[in-house]
PQR file of N, CA, C, O and H, with PARSE charges and radii, in Angstrom:
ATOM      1  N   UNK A   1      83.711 142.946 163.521 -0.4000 1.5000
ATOM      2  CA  UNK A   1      83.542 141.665 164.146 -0.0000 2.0000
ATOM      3  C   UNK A   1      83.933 140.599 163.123  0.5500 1.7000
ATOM      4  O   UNK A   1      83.582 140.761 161.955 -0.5500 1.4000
ATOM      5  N   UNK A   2      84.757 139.331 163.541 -0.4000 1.5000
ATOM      6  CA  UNK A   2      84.943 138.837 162.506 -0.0000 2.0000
ATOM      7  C   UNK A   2      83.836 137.194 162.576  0.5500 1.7000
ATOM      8  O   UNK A   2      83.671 136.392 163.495 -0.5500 1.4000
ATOM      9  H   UNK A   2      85.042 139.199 164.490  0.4000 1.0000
ATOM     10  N   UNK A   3      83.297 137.238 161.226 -0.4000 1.5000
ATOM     11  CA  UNK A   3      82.939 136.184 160.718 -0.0000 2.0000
ATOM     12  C   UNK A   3      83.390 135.096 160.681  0.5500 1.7000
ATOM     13  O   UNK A   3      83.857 134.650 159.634 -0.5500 1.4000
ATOM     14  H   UNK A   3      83.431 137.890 160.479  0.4000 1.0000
ATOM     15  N   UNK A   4      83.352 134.134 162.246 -0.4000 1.5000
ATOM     16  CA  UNK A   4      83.702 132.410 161.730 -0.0000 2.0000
ATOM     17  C   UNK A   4      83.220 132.097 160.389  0.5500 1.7000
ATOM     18  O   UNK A   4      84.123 132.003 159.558 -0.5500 1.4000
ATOM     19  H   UNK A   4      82.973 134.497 163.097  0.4000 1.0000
ATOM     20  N   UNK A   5      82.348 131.960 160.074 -0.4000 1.5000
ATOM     21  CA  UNK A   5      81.073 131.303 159.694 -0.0000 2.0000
ATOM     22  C   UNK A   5      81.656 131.468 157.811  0.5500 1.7000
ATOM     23  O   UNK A   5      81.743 130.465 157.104 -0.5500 1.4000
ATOM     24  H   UNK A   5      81.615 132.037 160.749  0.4000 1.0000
ATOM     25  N   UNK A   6      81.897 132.495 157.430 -0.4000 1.5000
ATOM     26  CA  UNK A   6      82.416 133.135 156.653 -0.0000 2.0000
ATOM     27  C   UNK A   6      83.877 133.680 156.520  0.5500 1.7000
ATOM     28  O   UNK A   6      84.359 134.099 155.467 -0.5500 1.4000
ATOM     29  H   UNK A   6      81.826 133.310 158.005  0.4000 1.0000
ATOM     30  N   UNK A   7      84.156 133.654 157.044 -0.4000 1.5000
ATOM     31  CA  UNK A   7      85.697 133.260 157.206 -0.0000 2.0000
ATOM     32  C   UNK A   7      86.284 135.450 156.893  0.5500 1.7000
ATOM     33  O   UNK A   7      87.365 135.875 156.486 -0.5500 1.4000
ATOM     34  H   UNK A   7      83.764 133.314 157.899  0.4000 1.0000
ATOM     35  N   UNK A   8      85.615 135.873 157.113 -0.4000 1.5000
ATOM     36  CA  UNK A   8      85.782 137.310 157.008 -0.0000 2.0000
ATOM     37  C   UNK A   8      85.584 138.322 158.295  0.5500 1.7000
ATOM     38  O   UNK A   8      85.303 137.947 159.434 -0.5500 1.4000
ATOM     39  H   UNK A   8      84.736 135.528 157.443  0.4000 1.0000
ATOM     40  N   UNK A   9      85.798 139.746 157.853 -0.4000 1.5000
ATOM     41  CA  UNK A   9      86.089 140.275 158.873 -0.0000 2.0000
ATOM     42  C   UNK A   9      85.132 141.272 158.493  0.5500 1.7000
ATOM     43  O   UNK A   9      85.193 141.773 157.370 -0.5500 1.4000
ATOM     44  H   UNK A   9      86.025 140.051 156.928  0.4000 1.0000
ATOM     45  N   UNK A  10      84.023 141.696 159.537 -0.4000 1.5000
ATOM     46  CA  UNK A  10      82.725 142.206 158.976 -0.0000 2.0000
ATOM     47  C   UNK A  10      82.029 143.376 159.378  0.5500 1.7000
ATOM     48  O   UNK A  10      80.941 143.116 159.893 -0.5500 1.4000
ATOM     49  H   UNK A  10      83.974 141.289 160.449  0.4000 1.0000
ATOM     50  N   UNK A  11      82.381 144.884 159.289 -0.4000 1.5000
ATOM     51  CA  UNK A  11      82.195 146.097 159.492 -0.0000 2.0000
ATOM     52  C   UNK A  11      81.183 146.677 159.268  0.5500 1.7000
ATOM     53  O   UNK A  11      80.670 146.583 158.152 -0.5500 1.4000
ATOM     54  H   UNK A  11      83.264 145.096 158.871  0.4000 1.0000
ATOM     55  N   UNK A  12      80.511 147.574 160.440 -0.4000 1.5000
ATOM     56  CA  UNK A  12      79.423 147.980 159.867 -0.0000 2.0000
ATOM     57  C   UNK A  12      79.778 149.461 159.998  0.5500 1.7000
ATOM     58  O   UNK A  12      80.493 149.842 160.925 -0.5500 1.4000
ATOM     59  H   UNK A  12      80.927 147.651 161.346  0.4000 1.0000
ATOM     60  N   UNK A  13      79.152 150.535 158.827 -0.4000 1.5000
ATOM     61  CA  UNK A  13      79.404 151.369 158.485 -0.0000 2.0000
ATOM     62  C   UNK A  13      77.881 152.807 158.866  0.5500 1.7000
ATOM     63  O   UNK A  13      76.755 152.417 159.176 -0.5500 1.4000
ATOM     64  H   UNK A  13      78.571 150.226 158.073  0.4000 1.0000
ATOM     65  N   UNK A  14      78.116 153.877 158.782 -0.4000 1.5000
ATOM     66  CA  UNK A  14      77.577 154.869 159.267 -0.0000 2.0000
ATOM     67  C   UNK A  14      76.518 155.181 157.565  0.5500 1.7000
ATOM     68  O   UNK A  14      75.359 155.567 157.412 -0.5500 1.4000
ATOM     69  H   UNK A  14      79.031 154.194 158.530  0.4000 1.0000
ATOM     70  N   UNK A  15      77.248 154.917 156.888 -0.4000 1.5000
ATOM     71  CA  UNK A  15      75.938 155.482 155.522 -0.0000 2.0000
ATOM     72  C   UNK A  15      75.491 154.203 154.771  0.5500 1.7000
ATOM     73  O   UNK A  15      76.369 153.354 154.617 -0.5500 1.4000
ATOM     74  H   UNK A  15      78.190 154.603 157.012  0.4000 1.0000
ATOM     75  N   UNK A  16      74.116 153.910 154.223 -0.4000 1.5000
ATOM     76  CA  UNK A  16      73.396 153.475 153.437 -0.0000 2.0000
ATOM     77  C   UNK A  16      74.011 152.684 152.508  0.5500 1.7000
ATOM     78  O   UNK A  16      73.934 151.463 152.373 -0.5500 1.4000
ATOM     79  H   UNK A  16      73.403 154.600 154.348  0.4000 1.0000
ATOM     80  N   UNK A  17      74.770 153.675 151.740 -0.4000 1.5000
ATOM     81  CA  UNK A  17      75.506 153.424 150.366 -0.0000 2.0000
ATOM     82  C   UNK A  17      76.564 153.892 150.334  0.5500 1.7000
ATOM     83  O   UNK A  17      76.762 155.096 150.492 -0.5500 1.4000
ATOM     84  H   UNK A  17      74.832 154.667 151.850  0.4000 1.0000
ATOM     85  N   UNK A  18      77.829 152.691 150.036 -0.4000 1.5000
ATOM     86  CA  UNK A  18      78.871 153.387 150.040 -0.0000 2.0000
ATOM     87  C   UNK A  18      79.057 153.352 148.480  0.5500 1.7000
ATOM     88  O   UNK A  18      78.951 152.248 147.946 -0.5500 1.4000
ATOM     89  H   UNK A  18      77.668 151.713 149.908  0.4000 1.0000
ATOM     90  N   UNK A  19      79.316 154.414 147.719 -0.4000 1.5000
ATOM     91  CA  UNK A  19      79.756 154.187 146.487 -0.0000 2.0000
ATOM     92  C   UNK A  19      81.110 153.427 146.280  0.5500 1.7000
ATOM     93  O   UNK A  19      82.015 153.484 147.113 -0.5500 1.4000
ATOM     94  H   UNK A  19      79.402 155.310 148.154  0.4000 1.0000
ATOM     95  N   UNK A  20      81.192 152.702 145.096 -0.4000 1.5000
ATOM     96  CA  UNK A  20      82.296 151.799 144.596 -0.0000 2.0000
ATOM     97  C   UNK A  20      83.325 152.762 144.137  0.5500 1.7000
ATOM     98  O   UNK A  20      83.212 153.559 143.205 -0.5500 1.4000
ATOM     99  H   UNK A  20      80.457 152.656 144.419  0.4000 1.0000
ATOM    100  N   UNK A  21      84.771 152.503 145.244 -0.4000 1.5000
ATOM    101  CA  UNK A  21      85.677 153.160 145.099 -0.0000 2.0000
ATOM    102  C   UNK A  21      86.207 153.627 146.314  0.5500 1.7000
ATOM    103  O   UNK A  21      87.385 153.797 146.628 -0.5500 1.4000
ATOM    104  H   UNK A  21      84.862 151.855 146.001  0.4000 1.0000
ATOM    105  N   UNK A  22      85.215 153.805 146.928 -0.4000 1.5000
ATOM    106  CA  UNK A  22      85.125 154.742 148.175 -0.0000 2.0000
ATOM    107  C   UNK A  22      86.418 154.080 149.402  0.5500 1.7000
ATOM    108  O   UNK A  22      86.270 152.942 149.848 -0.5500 1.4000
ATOM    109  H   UNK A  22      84.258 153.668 146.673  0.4000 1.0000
ATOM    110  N   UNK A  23      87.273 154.695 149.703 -0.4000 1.5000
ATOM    111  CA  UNK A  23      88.575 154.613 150.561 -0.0000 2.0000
ATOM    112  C   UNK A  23      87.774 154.522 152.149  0.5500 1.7000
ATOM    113  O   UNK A  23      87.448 155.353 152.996 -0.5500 1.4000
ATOM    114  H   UNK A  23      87.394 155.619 149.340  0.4000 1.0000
ATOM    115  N   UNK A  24      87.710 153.602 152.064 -0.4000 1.5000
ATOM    116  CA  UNK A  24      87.205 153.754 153.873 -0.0000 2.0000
ATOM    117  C   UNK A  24      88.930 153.427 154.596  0.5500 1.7000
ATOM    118  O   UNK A  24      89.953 152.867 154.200 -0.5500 1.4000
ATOM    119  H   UNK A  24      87.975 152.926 151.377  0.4000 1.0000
ATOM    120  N   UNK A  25      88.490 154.147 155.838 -0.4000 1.5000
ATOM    121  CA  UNK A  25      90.064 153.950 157.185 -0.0000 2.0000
ATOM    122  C   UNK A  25      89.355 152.949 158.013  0.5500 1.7000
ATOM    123  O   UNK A  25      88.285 152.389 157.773 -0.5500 1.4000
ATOM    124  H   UNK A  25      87.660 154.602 156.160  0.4000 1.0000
ATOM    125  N   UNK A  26      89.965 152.852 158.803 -0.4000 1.5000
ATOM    126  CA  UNK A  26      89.767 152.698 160.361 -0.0000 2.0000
ATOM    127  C   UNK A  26      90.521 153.065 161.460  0.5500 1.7000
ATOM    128  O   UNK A  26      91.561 152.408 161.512 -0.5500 1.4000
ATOM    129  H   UNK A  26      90.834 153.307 158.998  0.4000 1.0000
ATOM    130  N   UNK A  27      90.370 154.017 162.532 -0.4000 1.5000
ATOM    131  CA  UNK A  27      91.000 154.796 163.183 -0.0000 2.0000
ATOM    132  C   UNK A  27      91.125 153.773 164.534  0.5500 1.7000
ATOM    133  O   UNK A  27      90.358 153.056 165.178 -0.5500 1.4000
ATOM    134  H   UNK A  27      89.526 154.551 162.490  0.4000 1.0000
ATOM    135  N   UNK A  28      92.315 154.081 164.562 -0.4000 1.5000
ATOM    136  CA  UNK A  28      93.004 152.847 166.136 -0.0000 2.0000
ATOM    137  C   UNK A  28      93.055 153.281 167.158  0.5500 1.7000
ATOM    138  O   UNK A  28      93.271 152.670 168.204 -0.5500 1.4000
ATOM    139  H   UNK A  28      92.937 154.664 164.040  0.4000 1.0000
ATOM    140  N   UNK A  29      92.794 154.795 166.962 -0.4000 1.5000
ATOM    141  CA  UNK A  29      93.481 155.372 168.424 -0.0000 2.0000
ATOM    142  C   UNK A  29      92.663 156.873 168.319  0.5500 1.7000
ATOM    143  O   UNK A  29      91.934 157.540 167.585 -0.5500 1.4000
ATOM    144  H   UNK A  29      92.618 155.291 166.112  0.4000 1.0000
ATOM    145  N   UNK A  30      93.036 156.872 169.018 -0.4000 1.5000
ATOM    146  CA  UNK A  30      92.714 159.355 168.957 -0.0000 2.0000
ATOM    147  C   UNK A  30      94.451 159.541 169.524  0.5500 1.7000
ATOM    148  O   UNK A  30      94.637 160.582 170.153 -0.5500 1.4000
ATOM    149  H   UNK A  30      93.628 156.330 169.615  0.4000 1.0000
ATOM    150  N   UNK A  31      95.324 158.894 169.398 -0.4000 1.5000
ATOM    151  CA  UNK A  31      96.933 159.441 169.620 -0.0000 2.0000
ATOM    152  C   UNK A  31      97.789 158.437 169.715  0.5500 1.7000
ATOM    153  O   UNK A  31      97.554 157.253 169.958 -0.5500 1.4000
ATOM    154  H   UNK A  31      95.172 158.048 168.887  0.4000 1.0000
ATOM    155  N   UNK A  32      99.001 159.081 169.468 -0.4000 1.5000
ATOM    156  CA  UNK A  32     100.268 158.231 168.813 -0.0000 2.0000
ATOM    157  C   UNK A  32     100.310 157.272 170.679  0.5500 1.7000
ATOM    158  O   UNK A  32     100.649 156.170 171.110 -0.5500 1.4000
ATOM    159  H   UNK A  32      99.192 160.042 169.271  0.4000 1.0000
ATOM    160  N   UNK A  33      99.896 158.202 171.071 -0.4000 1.5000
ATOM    161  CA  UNK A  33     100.098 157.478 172.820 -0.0000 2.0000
ATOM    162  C   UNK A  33      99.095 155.921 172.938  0.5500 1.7000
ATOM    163  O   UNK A  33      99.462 154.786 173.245 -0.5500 1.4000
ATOM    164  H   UNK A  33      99.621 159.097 170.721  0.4000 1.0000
ATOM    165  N   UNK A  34      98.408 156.185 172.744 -0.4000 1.5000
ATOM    166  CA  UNK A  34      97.248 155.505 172.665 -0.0000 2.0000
ATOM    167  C   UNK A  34      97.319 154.059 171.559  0.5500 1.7000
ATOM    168  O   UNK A  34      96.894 152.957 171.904 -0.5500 1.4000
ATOM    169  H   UNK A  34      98.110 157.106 172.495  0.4000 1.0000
ATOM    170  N   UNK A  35      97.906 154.328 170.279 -0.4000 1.5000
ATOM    171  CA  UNK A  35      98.313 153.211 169.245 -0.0000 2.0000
ATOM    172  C   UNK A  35      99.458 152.697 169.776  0.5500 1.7000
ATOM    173  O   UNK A  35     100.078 151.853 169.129 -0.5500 1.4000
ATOM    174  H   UNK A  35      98.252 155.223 169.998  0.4000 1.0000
ATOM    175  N   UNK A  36      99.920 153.129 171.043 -0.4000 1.5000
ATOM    176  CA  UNK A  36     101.689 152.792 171.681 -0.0000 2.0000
ATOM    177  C   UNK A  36     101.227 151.650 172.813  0.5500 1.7000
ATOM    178  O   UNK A  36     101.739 150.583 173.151 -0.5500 1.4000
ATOM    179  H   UNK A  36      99.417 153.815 171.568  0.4000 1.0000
ATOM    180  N   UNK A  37     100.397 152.141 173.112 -0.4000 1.5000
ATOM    181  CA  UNK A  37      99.786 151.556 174.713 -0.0000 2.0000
ATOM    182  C   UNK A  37      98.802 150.432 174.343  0.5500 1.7000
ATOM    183  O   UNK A  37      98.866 149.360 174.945 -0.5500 1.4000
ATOM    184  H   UNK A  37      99.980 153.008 172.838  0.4000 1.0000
ATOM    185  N   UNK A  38      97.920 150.634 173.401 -0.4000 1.5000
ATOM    186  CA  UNK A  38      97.159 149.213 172.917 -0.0000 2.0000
ATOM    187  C   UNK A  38      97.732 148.422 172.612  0.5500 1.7000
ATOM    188  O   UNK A  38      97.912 147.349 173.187 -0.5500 1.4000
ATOM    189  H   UNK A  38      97.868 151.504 172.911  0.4000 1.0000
ATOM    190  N   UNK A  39      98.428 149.048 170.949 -0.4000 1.5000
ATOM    191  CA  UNK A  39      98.476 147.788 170.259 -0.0000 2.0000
ATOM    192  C   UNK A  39     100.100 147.827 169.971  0.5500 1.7000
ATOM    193  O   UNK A  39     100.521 147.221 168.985 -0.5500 1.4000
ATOM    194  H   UNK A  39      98.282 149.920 170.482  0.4000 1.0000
ATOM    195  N   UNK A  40     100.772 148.352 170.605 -0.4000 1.5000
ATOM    196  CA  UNK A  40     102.556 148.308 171.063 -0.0000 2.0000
ATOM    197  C   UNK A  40     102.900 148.975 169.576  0.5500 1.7000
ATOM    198  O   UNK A  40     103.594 148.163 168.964 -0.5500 1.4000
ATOM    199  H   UNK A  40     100.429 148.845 171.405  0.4000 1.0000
ATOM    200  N   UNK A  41     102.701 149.951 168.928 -0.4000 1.5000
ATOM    201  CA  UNK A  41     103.527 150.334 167.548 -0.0000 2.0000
ATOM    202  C   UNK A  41     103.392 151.884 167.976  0.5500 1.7000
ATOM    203  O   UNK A  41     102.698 152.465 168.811 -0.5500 1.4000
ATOM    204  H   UNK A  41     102.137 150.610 169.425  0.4000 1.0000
ATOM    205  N   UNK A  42     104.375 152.304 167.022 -0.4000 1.5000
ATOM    206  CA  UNK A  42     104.513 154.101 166.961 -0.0000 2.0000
ATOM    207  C   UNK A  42     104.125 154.108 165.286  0.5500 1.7000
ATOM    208  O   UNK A  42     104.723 153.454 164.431 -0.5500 1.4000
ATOM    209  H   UNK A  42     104.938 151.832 166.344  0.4000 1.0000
ATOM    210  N   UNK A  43     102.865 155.100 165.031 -0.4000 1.5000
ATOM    211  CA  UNK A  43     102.399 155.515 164.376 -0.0000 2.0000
ATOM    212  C   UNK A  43     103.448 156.079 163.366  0.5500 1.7000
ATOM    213  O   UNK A  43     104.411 156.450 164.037 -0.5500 1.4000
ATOM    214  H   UNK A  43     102.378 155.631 165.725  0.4000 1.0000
ATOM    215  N   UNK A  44     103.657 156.287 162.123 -0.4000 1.5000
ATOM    216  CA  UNK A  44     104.636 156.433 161.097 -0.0000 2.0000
ATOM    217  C   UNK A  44     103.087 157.267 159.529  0.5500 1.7000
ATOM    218  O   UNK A  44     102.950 157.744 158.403 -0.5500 1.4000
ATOM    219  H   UNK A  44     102.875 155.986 161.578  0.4000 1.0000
ATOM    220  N   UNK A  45     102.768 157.067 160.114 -0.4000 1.5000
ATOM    221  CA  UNK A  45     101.307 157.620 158.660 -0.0000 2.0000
ATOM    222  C   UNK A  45     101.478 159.065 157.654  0.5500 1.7000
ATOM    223  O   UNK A  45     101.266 159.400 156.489 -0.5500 1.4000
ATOM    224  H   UNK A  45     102.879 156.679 161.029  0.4000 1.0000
ATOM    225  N   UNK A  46     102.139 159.807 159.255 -0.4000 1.5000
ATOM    226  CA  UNK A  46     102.626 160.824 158.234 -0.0000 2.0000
ATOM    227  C   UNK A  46     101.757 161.910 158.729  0.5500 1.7000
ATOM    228  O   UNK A  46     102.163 163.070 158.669 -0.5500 1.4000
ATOM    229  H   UNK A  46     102.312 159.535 160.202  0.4000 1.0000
ATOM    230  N   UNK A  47     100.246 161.545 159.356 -0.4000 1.5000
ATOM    231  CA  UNK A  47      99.755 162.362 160.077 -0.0000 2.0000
ATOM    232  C   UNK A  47      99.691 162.967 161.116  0.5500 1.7000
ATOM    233  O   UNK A  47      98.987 163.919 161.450 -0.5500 1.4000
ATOM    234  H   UNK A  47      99.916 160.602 159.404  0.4000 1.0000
ATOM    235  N   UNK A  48     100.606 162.280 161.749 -0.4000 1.5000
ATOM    236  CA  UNK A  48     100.426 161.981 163.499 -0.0000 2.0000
ATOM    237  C   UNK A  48     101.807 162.814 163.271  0.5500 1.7000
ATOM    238  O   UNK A  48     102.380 163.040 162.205 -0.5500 1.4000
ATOM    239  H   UNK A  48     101.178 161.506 161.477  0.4000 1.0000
ATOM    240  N   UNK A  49     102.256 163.296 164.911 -0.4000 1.5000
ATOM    241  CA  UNK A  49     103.843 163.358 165.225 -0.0000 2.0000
ATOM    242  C   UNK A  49     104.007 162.208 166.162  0.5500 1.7000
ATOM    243  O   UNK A  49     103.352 161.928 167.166 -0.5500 1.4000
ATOM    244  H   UNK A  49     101.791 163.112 165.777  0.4000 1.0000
ATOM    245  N   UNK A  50     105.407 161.379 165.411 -0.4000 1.5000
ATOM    246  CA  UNK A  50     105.651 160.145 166.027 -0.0000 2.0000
ATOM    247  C   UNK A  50     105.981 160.651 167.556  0.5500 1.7000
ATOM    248  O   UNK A  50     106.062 161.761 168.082 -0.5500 1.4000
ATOM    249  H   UNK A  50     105.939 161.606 164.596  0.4000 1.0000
ATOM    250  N   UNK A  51     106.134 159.282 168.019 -0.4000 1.5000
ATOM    251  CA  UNK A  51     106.860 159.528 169.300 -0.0000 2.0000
ATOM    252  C   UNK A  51     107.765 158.882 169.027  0.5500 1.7000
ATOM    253  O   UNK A  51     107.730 157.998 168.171 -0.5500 1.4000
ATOM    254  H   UNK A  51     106.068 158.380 167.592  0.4000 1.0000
ATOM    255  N   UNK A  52     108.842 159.217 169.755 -0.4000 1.5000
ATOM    256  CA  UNK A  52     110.317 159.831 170.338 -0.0000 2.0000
ATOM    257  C   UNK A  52     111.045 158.788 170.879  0.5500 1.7000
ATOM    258  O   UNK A  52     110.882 158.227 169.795 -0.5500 1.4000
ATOM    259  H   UNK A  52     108.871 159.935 170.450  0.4000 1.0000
ATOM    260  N   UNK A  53     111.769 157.894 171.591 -0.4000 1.5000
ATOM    261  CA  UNK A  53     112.731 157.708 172.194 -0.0000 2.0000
ATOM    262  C   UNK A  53     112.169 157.430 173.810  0.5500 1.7000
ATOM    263  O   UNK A  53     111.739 156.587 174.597 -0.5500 1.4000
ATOM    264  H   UNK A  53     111.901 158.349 172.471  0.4000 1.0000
ATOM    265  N   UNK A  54     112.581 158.995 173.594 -0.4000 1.5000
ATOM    266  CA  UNK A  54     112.560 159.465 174.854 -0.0000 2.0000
ATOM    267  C   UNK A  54     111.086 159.468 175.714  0.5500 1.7000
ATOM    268  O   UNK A  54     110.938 159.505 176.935 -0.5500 1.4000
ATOM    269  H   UNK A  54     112.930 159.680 172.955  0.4000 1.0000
ATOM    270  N   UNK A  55     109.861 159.404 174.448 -0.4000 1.5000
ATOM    271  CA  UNK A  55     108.776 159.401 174.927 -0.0000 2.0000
ATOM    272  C   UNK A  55     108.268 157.946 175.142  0.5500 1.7000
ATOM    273  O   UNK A  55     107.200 157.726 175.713 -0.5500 1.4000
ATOM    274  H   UNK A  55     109.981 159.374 173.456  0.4000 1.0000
ATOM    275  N   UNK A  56     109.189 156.823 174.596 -0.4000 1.5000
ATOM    276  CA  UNK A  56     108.673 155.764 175.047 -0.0000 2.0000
ATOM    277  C   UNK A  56     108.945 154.971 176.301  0.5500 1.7000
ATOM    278  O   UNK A  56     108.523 154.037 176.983 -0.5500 1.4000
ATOM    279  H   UNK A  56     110.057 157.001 174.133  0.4000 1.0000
ATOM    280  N   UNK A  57     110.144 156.126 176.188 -0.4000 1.5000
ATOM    281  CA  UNK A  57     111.170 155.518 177.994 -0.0000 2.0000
ATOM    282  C   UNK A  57     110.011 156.090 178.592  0.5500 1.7000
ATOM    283  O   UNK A  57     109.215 155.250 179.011 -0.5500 1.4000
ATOM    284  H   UNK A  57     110.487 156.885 175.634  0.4000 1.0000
ATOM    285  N   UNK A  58     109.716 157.191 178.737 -0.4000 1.5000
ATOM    286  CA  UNK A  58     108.856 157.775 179.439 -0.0000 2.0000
ATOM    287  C   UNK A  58     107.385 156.729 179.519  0.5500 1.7000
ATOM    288  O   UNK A  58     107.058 156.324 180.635 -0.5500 1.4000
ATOM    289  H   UNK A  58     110.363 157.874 178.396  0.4000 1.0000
ATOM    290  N   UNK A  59     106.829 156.466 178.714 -0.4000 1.5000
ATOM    291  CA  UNK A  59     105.444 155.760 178.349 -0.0000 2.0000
ATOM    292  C   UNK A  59     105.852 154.597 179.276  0.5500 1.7000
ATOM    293  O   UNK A  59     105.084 154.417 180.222 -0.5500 1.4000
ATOM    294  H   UNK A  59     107.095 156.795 177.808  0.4000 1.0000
ATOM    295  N   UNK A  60     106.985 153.721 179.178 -0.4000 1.5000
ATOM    296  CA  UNK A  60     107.123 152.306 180.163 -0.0000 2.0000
ATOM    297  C   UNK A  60     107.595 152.643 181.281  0.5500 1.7000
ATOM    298  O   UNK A  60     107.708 151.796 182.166 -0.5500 1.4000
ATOM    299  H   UNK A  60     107.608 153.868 178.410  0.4000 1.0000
ATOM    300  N   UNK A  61     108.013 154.103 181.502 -0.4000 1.5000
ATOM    301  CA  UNK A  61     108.288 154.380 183.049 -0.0000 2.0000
ATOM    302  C   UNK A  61     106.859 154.510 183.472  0.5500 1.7000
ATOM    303  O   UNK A  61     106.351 154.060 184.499 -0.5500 1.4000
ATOM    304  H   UNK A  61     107.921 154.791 180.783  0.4000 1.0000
ATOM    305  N   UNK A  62     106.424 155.036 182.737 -0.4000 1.5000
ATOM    306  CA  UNK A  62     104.751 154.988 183.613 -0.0000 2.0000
ATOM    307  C   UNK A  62     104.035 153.658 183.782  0.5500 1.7000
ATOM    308  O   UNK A  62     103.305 153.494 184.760 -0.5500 1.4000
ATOM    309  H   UNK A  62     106.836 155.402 181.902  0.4000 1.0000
ATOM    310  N   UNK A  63     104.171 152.899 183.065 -0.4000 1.5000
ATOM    311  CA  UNK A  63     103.818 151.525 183.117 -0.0000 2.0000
ATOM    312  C   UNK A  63     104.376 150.835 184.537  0.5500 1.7000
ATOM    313  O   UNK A  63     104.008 149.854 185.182 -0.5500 1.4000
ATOM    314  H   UNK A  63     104.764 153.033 182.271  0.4000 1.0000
ATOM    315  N   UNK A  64     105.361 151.747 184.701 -0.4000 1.5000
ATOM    316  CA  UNK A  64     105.604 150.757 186.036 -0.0000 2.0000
ATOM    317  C   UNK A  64     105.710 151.578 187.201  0.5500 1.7000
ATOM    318  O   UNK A  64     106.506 151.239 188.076 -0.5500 1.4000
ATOM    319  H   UNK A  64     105.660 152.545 184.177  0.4000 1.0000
ATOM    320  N   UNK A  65     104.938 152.734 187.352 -0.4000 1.5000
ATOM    321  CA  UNK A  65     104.793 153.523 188.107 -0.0000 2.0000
ATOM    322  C   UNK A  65     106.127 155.009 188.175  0.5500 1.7000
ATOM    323  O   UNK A  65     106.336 155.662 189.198 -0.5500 1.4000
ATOM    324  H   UNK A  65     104.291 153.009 186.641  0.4000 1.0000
ATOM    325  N   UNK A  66     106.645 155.173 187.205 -0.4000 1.5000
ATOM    326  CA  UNK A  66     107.644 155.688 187.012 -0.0000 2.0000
ATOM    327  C   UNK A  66     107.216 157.153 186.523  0.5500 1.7000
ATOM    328  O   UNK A  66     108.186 157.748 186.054 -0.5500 1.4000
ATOM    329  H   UNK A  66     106.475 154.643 186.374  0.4000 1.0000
ATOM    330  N   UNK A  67     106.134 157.832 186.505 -0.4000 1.5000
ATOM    331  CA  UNK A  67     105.666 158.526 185.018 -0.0000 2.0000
ATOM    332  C   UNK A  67     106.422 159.654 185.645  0.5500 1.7000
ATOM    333  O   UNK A  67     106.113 159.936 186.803 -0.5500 1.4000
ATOM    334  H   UNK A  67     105.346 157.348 186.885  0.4000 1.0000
ATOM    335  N   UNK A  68     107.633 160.534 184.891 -0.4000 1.5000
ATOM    336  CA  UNK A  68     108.130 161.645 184.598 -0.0000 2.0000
ATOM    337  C   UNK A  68     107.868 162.788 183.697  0.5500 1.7000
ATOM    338  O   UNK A  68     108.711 163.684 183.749 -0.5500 1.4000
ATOM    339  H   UNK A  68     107.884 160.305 183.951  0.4000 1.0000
ATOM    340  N   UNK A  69     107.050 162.918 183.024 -0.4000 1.5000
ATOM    341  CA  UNK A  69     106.814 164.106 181.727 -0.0000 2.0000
ATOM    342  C   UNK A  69     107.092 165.462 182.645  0.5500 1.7000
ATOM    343  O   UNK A  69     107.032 166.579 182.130 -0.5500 1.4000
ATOM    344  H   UNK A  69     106.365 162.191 182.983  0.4000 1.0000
TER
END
């Protein structure tokens, strides 16, 4: 949530103590489909298998009632 007030952006976390150092993420999606359809990008992380081309023709054919897979 972000902080007017403070001018920051303000997360709350699952443990007590995070030790100093500690790499926190934040996960956008559960799939490359899903980070395509929210927030309009194809995932590149290295973890994921991108999508395709062909899978995005596909993704905006469904958007407009088109869906082929």
């Amino acid at each position: 949530m972000f902080d007017n007030e403070r001018g920051v952006l303000s997360l709350t976390i699952c443990q007590d103590v995070v030790p100093a150092g500690t790499e926190l993420s934040v996960s956008y999606g559960s799939s490359t489909v899903d980070l395509y359809s929210t927030y309009g990008f194809r995932c590149a992380c290295g973890g994921c298998t991108p999508l395709t081309d062909d899978d995005i023709r596909r993704l905006e054919g469904f958007s407009y009632g088109n869906w082929d897979w």
